[in-house]
Biopython code that builds the backbone (N, CA, C, O; Angstrom):
import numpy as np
from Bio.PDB.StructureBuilder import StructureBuilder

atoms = [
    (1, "UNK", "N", (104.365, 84.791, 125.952)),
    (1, "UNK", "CA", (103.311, 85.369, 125.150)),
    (1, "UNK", "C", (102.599, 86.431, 125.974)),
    (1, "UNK", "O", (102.126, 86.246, 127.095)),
    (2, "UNK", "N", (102.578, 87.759, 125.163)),
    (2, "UNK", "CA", (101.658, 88.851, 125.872)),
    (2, "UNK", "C", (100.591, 88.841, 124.932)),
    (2, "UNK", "O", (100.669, 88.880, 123.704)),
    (3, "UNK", "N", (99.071, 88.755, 126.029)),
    (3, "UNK", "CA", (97.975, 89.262, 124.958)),
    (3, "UNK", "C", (97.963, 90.744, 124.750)),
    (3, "UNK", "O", (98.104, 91.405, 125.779)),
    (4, "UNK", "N", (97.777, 91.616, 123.257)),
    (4, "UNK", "CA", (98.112, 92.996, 123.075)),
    (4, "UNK", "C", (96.282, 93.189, 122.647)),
    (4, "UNK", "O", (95.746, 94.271, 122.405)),
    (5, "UNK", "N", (95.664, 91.973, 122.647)),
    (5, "UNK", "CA", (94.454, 92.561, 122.139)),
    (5, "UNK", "C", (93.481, 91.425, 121.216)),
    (5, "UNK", "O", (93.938, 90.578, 120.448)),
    (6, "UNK", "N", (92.156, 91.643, 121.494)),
    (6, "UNK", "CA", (91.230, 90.713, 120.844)),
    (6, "UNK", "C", (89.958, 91.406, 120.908)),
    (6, "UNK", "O", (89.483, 91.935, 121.913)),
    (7, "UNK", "N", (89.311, 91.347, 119.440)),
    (7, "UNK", "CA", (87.775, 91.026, 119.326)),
    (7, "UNK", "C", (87.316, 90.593, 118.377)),
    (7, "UNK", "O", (87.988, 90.351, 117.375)),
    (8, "UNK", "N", (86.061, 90.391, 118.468)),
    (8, "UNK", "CA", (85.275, 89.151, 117.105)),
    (8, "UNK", "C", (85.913, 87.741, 117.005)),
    (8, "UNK", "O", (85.833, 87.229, 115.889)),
    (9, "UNK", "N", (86.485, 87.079, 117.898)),
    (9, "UNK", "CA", (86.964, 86.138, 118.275)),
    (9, "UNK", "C", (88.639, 85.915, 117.597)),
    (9, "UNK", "O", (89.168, 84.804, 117.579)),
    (10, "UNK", "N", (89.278, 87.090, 117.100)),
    (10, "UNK", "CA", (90.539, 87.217, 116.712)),
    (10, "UNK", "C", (91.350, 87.569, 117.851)),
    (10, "UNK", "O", (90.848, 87.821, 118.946)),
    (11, "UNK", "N", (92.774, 87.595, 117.593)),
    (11, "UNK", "CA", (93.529, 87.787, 118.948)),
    (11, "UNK", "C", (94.731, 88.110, 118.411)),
    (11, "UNK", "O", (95.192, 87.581, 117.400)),
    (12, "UNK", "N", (95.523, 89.394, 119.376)),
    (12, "UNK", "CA", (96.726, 89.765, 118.711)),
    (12, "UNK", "C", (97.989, 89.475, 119.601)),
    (12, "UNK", "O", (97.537, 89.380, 120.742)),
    (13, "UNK", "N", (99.553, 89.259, 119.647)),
    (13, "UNK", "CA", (100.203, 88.841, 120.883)),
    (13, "UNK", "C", (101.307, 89.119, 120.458)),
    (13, "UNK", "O", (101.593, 89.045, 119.263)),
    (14, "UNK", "N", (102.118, 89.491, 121.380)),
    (14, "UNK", "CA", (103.301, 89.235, 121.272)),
    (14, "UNK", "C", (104.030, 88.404, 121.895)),
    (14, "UNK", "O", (103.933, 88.292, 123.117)),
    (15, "UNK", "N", (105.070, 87.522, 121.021)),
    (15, "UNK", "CA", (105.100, 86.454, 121.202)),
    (15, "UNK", "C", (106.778, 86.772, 121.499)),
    (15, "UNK", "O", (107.296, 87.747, 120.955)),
    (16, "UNK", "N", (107.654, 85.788, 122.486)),
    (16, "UNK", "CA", (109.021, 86.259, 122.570)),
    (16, "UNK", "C", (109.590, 84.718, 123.059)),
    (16, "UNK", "O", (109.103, 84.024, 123.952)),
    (17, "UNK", "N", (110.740, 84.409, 122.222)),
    (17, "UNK", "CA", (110.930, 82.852, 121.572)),
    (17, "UNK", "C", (112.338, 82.848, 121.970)),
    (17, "UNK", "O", (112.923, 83.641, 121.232)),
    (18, "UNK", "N", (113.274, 82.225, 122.941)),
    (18, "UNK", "CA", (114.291, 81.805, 123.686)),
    (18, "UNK", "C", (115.170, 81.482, 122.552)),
    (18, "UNK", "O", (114.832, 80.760, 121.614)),
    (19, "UNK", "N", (116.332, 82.059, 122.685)),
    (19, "UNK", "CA", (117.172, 80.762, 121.537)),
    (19, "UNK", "C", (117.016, 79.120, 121.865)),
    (19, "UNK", "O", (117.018, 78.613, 122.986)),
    (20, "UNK", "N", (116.910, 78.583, 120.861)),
    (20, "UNK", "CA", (117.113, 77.224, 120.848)),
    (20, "UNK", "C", (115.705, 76.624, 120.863)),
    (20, "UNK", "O", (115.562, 75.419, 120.660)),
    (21, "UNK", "N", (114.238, 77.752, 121.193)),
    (21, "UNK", "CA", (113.312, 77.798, 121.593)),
    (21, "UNK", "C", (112.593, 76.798, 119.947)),
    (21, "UNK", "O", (113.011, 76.846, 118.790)),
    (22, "UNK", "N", (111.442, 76.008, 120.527)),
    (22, "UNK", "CA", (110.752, 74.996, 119.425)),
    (22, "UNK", "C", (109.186, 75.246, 119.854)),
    (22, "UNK", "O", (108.639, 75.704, 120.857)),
    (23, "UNK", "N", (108.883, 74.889, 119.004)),
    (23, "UNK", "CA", (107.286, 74.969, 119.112)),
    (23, "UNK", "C", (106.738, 73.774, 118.203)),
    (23, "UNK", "O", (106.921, 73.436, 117.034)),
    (24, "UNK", "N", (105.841, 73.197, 119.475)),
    (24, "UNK", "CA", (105.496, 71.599, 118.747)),
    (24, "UNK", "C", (104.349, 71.647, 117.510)),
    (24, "UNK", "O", (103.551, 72.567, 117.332)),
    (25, "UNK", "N", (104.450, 70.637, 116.844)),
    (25, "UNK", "CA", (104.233, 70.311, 115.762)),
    (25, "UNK", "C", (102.741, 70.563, 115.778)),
    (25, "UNK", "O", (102.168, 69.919, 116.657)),
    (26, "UNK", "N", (101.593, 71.698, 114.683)),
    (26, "UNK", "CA", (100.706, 71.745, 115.172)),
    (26, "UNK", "C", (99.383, 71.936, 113.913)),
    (26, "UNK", "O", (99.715, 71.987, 112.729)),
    (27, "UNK", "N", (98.543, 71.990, 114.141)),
    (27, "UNK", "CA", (97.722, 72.553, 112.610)),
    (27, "UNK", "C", (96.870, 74.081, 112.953)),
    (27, "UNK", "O", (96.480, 74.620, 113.989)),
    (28, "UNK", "N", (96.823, 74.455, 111.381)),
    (28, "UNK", "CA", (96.188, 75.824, 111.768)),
    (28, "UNK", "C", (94.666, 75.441, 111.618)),
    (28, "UNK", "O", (94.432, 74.790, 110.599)),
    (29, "UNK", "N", (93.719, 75.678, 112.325)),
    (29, "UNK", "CA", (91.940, 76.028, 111.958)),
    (29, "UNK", "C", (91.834, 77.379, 111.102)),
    (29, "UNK", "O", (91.222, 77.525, 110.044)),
    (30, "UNK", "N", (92.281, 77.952, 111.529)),
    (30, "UNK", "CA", (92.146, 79.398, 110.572)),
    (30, "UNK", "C", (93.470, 79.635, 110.075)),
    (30, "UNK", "O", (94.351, 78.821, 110.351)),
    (31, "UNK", "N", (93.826, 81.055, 109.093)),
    (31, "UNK", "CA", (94.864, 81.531, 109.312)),
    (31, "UNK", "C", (95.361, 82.101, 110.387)),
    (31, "UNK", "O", (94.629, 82.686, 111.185)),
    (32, "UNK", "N", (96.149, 82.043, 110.483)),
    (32, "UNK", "CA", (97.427, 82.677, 111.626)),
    (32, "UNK", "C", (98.743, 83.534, 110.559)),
    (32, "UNK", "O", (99.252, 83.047, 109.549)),
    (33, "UNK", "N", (99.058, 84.947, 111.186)),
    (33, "UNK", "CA", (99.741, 85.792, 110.799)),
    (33, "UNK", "C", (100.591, 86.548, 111.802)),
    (33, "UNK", "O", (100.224, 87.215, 112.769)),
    (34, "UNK", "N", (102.156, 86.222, 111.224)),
    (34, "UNK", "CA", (102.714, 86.795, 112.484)),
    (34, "UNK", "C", (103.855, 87.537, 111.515)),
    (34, "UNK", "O", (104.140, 87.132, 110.388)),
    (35, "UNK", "N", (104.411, 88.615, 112.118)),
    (35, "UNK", "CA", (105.259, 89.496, 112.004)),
    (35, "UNK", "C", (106.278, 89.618, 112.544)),
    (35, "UNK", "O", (105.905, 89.775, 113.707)),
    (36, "UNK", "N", (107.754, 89.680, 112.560)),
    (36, "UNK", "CA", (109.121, 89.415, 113.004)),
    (36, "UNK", "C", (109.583, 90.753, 113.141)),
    (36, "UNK", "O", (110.019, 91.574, 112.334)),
    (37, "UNK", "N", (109.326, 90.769, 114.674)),
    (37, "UNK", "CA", (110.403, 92.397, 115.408)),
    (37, "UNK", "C", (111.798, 92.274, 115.489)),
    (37, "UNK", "O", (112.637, 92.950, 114.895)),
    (38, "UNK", "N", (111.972, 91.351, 116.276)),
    (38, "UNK", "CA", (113.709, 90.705, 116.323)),
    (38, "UNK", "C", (114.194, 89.631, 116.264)),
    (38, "UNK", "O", (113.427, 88.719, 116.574)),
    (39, "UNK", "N", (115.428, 89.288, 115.916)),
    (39, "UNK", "CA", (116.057, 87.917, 115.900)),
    (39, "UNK", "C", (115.816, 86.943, 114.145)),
    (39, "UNK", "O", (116.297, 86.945, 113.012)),
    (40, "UNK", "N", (114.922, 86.339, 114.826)),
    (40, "UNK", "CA", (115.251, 85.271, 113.219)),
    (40, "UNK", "C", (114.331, 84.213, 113.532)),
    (40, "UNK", "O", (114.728, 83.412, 114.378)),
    (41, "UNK", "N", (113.045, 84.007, 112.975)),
    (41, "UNK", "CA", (112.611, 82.730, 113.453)),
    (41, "UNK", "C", (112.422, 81.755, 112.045)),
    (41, "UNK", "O", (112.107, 82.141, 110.919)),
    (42, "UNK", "N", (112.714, 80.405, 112.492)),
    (42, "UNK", "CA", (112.640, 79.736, 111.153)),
    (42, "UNK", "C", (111.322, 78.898, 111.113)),
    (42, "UNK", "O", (110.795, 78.324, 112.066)),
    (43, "UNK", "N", (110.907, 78.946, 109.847)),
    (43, "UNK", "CA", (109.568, 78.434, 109.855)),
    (43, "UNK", "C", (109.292, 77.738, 108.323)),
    (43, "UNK", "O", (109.389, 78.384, 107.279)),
    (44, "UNK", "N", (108.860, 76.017, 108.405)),
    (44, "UNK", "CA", (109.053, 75.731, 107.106)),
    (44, "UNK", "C", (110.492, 75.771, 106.393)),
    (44, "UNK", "O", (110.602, 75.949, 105.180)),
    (45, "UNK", "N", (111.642, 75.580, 107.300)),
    (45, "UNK", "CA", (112.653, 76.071, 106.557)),
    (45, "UNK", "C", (113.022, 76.752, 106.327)),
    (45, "UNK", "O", (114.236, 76.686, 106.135)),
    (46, "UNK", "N", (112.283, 78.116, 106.122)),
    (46, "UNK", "CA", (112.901, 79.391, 106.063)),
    (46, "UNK", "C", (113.252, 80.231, 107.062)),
    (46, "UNK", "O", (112.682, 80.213, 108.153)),
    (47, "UNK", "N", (114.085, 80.923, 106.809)),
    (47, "UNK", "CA", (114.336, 82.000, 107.726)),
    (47, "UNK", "C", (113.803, 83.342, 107.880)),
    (47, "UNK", "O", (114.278, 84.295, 107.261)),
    (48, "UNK", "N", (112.919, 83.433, 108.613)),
    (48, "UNK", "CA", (112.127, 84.777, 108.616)),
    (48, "UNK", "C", (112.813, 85.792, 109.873)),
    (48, "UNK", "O", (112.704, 85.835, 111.098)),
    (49, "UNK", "N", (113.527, 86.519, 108.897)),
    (49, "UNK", "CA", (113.984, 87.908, 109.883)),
    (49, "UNK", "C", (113.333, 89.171, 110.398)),
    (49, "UNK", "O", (112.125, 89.176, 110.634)),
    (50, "UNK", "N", (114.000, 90.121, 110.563)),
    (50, "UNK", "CA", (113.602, 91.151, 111.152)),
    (50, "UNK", "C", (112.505, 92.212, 109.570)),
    (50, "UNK", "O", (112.915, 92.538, 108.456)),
    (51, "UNK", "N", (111.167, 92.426, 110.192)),
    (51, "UNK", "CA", (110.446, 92.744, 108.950)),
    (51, "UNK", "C", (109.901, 91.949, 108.160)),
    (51, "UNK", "O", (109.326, 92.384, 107.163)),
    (52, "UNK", "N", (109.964, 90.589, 108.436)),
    (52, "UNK", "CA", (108.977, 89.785, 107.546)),
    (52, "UNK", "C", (107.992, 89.569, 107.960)),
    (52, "UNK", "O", (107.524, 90.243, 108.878)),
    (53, "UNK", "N", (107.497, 88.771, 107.529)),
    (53, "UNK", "CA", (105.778, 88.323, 107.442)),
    (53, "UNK", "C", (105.353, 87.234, 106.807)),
    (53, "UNK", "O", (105.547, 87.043, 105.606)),
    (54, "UNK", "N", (104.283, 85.850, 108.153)),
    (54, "UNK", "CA", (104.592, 85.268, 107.190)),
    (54, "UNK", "C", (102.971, 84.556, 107.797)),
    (54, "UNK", "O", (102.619, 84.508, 108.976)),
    (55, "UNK", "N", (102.151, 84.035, 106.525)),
    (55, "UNK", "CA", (100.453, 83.827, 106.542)),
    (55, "UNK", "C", (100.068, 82.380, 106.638)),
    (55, "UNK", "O", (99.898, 82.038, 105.468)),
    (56, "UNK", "N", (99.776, 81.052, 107.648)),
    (56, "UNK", "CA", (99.735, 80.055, 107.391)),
    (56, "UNK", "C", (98.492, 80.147, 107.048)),
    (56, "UNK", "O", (97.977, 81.225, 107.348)),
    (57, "UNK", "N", (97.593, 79.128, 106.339)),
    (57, "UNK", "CA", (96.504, 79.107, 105.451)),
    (57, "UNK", "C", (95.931, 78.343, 106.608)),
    (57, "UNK", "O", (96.686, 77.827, 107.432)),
    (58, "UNK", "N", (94.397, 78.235, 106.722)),
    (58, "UNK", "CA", (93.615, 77.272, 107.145)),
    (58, "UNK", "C", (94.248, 75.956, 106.441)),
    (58, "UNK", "O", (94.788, 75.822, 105.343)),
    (59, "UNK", "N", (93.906, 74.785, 107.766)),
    (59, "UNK", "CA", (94.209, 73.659, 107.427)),
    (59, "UNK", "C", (95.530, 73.168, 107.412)),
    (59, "UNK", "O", (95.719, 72.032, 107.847)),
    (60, "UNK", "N", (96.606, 73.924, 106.926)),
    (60, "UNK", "CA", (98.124, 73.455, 107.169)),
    (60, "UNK", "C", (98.685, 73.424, 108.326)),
    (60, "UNK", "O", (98.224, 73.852, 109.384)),
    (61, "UNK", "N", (99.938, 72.790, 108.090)),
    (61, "UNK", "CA", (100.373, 72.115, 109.621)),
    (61, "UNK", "C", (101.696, 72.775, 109.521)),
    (61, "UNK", "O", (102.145, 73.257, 108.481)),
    (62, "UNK", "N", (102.442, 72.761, 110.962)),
    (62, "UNK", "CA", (103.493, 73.524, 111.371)),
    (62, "UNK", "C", (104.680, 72.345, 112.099)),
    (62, "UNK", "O", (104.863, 71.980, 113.260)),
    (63, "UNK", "N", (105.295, 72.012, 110.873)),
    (63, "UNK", "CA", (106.303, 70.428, 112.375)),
    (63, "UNK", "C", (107.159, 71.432, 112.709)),
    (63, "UNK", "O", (107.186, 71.697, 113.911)),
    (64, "UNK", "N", (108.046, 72.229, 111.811)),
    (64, "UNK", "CA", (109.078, 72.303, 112.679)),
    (64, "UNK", "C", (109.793, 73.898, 112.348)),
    (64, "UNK", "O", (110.677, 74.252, 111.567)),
    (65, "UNK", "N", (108.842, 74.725, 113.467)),
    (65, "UNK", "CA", (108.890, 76.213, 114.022)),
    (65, "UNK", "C", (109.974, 76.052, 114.900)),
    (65, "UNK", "O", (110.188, 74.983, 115.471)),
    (66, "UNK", "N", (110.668, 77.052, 115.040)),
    (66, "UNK", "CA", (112.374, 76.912, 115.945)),
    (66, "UNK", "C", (113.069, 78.603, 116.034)),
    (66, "UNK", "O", (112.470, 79.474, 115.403)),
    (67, "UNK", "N", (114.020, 78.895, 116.638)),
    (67, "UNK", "CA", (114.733, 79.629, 116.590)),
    (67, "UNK", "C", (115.839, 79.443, 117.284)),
    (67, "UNK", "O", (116.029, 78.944, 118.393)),
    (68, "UNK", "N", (116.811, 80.078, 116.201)),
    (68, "UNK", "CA", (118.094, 79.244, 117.148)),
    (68, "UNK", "C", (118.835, 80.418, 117.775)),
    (68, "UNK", "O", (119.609, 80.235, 118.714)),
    (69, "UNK", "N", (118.541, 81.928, 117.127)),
    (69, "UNK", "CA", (119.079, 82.974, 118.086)),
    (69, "UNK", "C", (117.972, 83.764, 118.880)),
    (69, "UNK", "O", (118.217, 84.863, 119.376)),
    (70, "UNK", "N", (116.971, 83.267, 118.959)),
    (70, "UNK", "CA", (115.627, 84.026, 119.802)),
    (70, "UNK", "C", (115.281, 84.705, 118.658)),
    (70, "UNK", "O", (116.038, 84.840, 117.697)),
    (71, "UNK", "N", (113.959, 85.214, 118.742)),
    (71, "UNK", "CA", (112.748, 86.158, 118.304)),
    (71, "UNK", "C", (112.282, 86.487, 119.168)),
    (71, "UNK", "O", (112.649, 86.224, 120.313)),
    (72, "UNK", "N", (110.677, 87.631, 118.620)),
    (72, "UNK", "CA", (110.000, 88.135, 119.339)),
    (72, "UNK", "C", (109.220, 88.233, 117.821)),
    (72, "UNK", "O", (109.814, 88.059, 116.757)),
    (73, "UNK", "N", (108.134, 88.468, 117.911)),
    (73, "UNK", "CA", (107.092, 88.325, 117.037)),
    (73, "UNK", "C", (105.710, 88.629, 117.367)),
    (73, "UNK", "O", (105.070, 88.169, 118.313)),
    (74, "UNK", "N", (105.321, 89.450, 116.490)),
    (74, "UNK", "CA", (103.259, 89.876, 116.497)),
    (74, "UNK", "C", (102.486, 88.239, 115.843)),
    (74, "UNK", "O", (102.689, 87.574, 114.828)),
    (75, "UNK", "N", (101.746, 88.121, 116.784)),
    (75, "UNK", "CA", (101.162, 86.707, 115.901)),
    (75, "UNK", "C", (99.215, 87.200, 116.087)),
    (75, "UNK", "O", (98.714, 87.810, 117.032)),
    (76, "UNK", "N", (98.770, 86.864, 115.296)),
    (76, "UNK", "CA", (97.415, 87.403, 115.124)),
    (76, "UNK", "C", (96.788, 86.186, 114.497)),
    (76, "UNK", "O", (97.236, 85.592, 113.516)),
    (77, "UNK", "N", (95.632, 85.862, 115.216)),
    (77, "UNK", "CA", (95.088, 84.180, 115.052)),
    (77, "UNK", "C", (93.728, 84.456, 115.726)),
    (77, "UNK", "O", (93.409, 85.493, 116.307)),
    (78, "UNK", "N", (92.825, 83.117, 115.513)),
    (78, "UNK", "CA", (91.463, 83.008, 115.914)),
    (78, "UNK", "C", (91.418, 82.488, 117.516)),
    (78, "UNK", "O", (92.123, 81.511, 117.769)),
    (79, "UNK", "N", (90.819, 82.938, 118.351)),
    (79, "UNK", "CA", (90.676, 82.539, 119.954)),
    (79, "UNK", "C", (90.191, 80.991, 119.913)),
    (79, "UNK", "O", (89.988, 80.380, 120.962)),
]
sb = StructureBuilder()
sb.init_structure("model")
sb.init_model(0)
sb.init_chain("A")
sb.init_seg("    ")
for serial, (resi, resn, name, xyz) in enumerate(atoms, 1):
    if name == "N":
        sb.init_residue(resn, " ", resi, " ")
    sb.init_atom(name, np.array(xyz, "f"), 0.0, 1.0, " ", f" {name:<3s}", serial, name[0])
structure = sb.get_structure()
């Protein structure tokens, strides 16, 4: 994770995700919004490729974030 930037207690990053790479099971406090530069990350089941976008809501939970050929991704969330 690179920080690219923060203020008013928001934060912007780029985020860069290993194949095979997981991210543990977690909940959002705010929304969180991230954007897909390369690779493929799956989230909820889906497959979010190159150019998507995708908005978790306050309050929802994340079990099972993964990528099985690597990403890299803008993620923009509360500090």
């Amino acid at each position: 994770m690179k920080d690219i930037a923060t203020t008013d207690g928001w934060e912007m990053q780029l985020v860069r995700v290993e194949a095979g790479g997981r991210f543990p099971a977690h909940s959002h406090v705010w929304p969180e919004f991230l954007f897909v530069l390369e690779g493929e990350l799956i989230q909820g089941g889906q497959r979010l490729g190159v150019g998507w976008a995708s908005v978790a809501r306050a309050g929802s939970v994340d079990d099972n974030v993964r990528s099985e050929i690597g990403c890299v991704f803008v993620l923009v969330d509360r500090v």
